[in-house]
N, C-alpha and C positions, 0 to 999 in steps of 0.2 A: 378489178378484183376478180378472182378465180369463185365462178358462181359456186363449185363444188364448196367452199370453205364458209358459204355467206352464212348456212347456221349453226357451225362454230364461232364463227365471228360475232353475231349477235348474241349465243349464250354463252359469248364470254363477258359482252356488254352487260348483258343482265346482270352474270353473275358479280361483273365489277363494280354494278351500283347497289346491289345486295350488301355488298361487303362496305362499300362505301357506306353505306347507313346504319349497317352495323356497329364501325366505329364510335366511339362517345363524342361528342362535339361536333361532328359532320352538320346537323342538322338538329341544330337548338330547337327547342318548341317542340319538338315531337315524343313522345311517350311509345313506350314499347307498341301496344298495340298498333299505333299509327306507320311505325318502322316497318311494323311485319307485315303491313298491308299494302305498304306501296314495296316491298323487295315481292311480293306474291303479285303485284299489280304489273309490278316488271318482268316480269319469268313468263306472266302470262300472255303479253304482249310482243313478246320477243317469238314467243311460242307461234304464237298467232300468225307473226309477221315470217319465220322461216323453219320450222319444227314440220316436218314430216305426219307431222298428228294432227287429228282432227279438231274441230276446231271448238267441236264441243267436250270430247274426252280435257279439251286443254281447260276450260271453261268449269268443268264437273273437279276438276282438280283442283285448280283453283278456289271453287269456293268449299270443299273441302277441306284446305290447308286453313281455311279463313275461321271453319267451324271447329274443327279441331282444337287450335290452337287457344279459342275462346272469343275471338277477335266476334265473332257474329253466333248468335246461336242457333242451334239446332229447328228449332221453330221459324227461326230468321229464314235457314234456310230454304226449309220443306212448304213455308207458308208461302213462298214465291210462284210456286208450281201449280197455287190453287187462286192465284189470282185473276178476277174476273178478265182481264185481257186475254191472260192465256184459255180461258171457255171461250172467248169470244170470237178468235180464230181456227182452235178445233170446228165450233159447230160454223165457221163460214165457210172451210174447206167441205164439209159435208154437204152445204147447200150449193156448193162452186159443182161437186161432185154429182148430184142433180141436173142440175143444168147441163154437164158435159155431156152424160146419159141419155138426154130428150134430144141433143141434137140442135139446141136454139140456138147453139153459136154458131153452126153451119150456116144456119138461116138468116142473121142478123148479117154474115160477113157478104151472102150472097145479097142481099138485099143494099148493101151501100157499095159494093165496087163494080154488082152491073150496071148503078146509075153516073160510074164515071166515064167521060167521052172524051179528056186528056191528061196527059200523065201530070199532072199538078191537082186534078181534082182527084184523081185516083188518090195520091198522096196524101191529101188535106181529108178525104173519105175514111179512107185507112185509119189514118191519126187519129179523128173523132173516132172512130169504131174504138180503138184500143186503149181510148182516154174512157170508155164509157165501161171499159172491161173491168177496172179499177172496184168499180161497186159489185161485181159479183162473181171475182177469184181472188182469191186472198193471196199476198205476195209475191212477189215479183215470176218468180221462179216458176209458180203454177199459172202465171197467164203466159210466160212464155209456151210453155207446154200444150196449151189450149191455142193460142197465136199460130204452130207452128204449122199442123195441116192447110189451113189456111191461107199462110205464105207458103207452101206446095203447091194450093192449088193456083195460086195466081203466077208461081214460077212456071208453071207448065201450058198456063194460058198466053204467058209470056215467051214462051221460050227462042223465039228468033230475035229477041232485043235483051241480048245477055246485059247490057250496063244498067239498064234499068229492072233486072233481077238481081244482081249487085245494090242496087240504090234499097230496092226491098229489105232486101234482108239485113241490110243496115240501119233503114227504118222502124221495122219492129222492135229490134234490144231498144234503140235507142225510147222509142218513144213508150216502153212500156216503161224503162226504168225513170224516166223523167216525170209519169204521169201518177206515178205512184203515191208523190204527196196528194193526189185529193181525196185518197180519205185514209181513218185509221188503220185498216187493215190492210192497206198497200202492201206493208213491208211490217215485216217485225221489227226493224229499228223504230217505226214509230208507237211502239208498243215501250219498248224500252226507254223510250224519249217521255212519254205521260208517264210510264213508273218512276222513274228518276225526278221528276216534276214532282211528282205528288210525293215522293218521300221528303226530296230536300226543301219544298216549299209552302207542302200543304193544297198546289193549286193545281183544280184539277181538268183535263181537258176528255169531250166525249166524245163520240162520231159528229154531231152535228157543229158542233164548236170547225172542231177539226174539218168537216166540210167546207165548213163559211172560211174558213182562211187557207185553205190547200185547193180544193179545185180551181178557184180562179188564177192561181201558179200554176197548175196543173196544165188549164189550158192553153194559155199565153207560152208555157215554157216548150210542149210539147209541138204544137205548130211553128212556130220559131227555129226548133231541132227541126222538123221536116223538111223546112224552106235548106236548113245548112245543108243536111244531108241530100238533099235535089241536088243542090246548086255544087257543091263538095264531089259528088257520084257520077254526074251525068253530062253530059257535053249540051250543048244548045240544039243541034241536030235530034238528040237523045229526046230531048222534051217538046219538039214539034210536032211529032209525028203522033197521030188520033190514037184513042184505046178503045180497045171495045171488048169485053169479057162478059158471055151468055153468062145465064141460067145453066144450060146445058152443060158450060167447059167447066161451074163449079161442083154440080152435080155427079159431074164424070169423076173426081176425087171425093167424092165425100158420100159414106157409107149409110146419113141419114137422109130424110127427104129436104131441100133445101128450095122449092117452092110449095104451091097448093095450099089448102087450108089444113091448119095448126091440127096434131092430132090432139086426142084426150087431154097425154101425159103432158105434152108441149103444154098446152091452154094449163094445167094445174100450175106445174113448173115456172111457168114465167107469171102467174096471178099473185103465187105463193113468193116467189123474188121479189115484185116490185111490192108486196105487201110490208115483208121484210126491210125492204131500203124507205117505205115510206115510213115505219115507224123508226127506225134508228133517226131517221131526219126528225122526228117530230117527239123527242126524247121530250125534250122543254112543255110539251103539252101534255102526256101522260104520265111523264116519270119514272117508264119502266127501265131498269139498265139494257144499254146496248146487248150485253151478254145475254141476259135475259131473252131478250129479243131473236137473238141467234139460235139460243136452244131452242125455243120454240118452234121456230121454221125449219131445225136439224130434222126434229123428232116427226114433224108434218113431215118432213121431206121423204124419211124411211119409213113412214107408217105403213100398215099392208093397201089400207082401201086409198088413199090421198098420194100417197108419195111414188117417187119414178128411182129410189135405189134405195136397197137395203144400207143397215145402217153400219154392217161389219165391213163391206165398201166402201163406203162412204168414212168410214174412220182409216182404211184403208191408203187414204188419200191423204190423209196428217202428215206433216211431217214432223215427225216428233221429235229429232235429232235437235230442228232448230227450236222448237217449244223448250226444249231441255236448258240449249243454251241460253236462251233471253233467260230462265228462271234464272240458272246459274250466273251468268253476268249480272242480272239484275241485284243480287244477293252481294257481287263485291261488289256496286255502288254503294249499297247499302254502308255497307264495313266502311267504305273509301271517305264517307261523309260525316258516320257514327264515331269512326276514330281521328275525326282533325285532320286526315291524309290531304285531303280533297281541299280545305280549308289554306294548308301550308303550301302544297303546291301550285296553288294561283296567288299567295300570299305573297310572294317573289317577283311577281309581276308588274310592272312598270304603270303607276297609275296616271288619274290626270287626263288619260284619253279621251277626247270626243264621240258622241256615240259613234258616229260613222266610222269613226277608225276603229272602235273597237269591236262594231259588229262586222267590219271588212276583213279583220283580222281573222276572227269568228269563220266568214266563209270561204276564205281561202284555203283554209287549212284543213276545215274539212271540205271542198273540192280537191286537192291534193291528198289525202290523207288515202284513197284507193289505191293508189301507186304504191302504200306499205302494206296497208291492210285490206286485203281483199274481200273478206266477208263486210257488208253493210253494217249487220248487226253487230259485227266487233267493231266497227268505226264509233258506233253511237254508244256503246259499252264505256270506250277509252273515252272520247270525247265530251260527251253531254254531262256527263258531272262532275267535269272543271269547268266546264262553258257554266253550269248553273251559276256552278258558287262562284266565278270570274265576276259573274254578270252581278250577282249580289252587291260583291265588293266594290267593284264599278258605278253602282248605283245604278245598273242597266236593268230595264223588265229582264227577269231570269226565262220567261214564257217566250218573247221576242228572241235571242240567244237560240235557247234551246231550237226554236221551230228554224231559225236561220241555219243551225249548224245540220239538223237534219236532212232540210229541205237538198242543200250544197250539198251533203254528200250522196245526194241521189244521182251525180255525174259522177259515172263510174265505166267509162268508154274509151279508156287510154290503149289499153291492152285486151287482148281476148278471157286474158285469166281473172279480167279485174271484178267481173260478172257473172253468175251463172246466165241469165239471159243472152250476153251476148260470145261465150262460148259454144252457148247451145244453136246461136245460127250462125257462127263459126263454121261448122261440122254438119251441116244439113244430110238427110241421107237423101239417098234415087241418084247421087250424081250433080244435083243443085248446083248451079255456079253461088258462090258467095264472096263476100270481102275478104279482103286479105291485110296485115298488120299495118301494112300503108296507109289504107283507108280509112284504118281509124287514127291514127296519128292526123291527117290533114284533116279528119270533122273535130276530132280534139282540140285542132289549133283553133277553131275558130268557134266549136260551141264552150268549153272551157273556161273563158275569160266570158262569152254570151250567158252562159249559165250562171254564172255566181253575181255578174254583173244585176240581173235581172233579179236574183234573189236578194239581193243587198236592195234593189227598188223596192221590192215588197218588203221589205221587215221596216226600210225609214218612212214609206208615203202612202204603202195601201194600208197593210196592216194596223196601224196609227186608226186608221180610219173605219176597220173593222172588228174594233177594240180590242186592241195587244199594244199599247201605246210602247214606247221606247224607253222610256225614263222611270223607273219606280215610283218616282215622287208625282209624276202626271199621273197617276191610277187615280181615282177617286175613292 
């Protein structure tokens, strides 16, 4: 197919299942409102998947046509934009912003890769470092950001073992976008994944819930990606030969101090972070909301005498684009589930399946589902509430579903476009050697089916075990 024509071709697809539902009889059981939200659910999808437009402009539109028309209201809408998820991410980006200003990530990255002495422990260092990143940058996209001098620094401490600056730079996307289920604010899809939860089911999930069942996929999955991408990148010669990266060589790229004792701001900075992640962990013992929680350590963070940035930078650092979209996406699930849309279109579906099959089914499609739609958060838009109400009708946990279909579409390593992450060390600057489309095609073949594989383990035999059971009827 001539790529110039791909989106006409798909808004004509839209427009020809628009019209198809328009018809009388096409689609028995459906009531006007329900028509007009899956022809707007399509327009926007099609949008998403080949439309030249952004992807939140496509998002703001859509659930504007949704309010307009009556399909959702006005309050439906504007109440999305004040939901405690979305505080909960503004004030972690403010606290992420903090942190980048003291310099403590310099210090944490020098402190775990001058203690590696060969390229496997480097690797396995690295990983842990960027699985740990997960609790203090909020989404994917701003840890790559923060990740990326870091891999500068150690390209240049590297630079006479070009394959293994290759294997680097392949390391970081992958293993930040992989590590992002362990906790809530990894990613905005998983923001979107609890609102969609608690609209269609009532059931609700916090940071600490969400810890106890994402980090330990989080770690299992992101060490596993390392081992691929070593063994995928490097030749046997490649991984013999000793490492050794000073103090000094990380120092020499990094603008803050990255050994010696902690200054002031460093010591408030990282007291006032692990304060924060200790109480979101310990939700169940005081009761405060996570959100809660986040403003509090925003407002410390930009105060004049306590805090290490002001707070007009520090909001600076939002990105509000994608804030906009979860509300708006969130607002047509809403509509998608309010009006039977949601209901009818998993109603068609072939029942009788086995959980395994139909939570397999579940994570394939969303591991596959990057290859259409590039943004995360429009995958968990389109997906997560059919996967709910599939799961209903199936008599599957809607909560198991849900977290499967998330977790799965965290492999998003096909293509350089499939990621902002892994775009952004696509294009390194200084001259960096990096991967090329190859290289991710041959770690795809082989993390791809490892990835969903692994996620299908956890939704049938860990998870079961750290209560998200499988079955509806096994809840107590």
């Amino acid at each position: 197919m001539n790529l110039s024509l791909r989106p006409a071709v798909w808004l004509c697809l839209a427009l020809g299942a628009c019209a198809a539902l328009a018809v009388p009889g096409t689609a028995p059981g459906l009531d006007g409102g329900a028509r007009l939200t899956l022809a707007v659910f399509a327009l926007a999808t099609c949008a998403w998947i080949a439309a030249p437009v952004d992807d939140t402009v496509v998002a703001l539109g859509a659930g504007l046509a949704l309010t307009v028309t009556g399909v959702i209201s006005a309050d439906t809408l504007f109440a999305t934009l004040g939901d405690a998820t979305v505080w909960l991410l503004i004030c972690a980006f403010v606290l992420a912003a903090a942190v980048t200003r003291t310099g403590l990530a310099g210090r944490a990255a020098a402190f775990l890769v001058t203690g590696a002495r060969s390229v496997r422990r480097l690797v396995h260092l690295t990983t842990a470092a960027l699985v740990v990143t997960a609790f203090a940058v909020p989404a994917t996209s701003g840890r790559a950001a923060l990740a990326l001098p870091v891999f500068l620094t150690l390209a240049h401490a590297l630079a006479g073992r070009r394959r293994l600056v290759v294997m680097l730079a392949l390391l970081f996307p992958t293993v930040i976008l992989l590590s992002a289920v362990a906790t809530l604010i990894g990613a905005g899809a998983h923001l979107i994944t609890v609102g969609v939860l608690l609209e269609q089911t009532g059931e609700s999930i916090g940071f600490t819930r969400w810890l106890l069942l994402g980090l330990p996929l989080a770690v299992v999955s992101s060490h596993l990606a390392a081992e691929a991408v070593l063994l995928t990148t490097t030749r046997r010669e490649d991984r013999r030969g000793p490492v050794r990266i000073t103090v000094g060589a990380v120092q020499e790229h990094s603008a803050t101090p990255v050994s010696g004792p902690l200054s002031p701001p460093e010591q408030r900075c990282l007291l006032l972070l692990g304060t924060v992640v200790a109480l979101w962990c310990a939700e169940p013992l005081h009761g405060v909301s996570p959100a809660v929680v986040a403003l509090i350590g925003a407002v410390v963070a930009s105060s004049p005498a306590l805090g290490t940035v002001r707070m007009k930078d520090g909001l600076r650092s939002v990105p509000w684009p994608m804030l906009v979209f979860m509300a708006a996406t969130t607002a047509m699930g809403v509509a998608l589930v309010d009006s039977g849309a949601a209901g009818w279109l998993v109603g068609g579906l072939p029942g009788g399946l086995p959980p395994w099959a139909f939570l397999g089914v579940v994570v394939a499609v969303s591991t596959a589902a990057h290859l259409v739609l590039q943004s995360r958060s429009a995958r968990s838009s389109v997906l997560v509430p059919l996967v709910v109400a599939a799961a209903v009708g199936a008599g599957i946990n809607p909560v198991a579903a849900a977290l499967a279909s998330t977790a799965a579409a965290g492999f998003c390593h096909t293509l350089p476009a499939s990621a902002k992450p892994v775009a952004l060390f696509a294009e390194p600057p200084d001259g960096v050697p990096t991967f090329v489309p190859g290289d991710l095609l041959r770690l795809s073949a082989v993390l791809a089916p490892l990835s969903a594989a692994l996620v299908l383990l956890f939704a049938l035999a860990v998870w079961p075990l750290l209560g998200v059971p499988v079955l509806l009827e096994s809840q107590p």
